[in-house]
N, C-alpha and C positions, 0 to 999 in steps of 0.2 A: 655461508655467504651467498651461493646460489637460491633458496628459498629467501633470502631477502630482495635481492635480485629480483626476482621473478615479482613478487610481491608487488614492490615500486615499480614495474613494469605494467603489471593489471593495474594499478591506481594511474600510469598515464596514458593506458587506454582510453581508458574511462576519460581522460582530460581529449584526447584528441579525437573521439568520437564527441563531444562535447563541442568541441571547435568546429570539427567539421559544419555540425547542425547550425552553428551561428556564423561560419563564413558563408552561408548561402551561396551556395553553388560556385565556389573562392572568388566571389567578388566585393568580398568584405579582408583587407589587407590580416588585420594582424589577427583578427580568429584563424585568419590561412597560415600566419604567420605560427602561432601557437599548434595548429594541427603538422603544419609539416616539423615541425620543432620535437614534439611529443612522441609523433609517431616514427622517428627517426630513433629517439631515446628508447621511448617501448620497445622497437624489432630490437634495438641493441640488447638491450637486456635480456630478453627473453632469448637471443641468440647465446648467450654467456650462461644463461641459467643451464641452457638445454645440452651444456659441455656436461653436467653434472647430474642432472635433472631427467628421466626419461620422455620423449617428445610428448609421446599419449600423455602423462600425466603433466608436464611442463604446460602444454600448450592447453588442455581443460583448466586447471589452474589460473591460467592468464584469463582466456576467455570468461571464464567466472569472476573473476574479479572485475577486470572491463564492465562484465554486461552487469552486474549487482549494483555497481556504483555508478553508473550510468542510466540504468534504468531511476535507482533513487533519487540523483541529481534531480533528475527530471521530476520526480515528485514533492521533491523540496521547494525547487526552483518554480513548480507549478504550468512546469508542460505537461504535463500528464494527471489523469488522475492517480489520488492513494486511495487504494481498497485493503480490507484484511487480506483476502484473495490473493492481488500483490506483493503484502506485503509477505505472509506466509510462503509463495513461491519464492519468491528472493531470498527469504530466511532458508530454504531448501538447498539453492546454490551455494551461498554462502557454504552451509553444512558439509555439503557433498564437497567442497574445496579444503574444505579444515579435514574431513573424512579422506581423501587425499594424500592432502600432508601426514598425515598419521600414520598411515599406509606404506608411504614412503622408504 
């Protein structure tokens, strides 16, 4: 239950880093609304993971997950560019997260 936990926690990173960048410095109501929302669920989680989870590993996991799907968003969405370069190093985090869990 803790590794799913944590999991849903990295994927609402990724939403409220996400929010962040469109409440524009929070003067955009419910992007702020959705960032303080997400990022209150995220720490939760990742706080419940880490009872079970050890930090070093809990907390790369999270940030792996955050920064992969937030970086992609952004290539989908077409804030950034896609390069293979990109998208190879993202495939790398991902890895190294799953490389992790295994570990575990």
């Amino acid at each position: 239950m803790a590794w799913t936990v944590l999991i849903l926690s990295g994927v609402l990173e990724a939403v409220w880093a996400t929010a962040l960048d469109r409440s524009q410095g929070f003067s955009r109501l419910w992007p702020s609304v959705v960032f303080a929302v997400a990022l209150a669920l995220s720490m939760a989680g990742l706080a419940y993971a880490l009872r079970e989870v050890p930090v070093g590993t809990g907390y790369a996991v999270w940030v792996g997950i955050g920064a992969a799907l937030t970086a992609g968003w952004a290539m989908v969405s077409g804030g950034e560019t896609v390069s293979v370069a990109r998208l190879l190093l993202l495939a790398g985090i991902i890895g190294c997260v799953a490389g992790l869990k295994l570990l575990h």
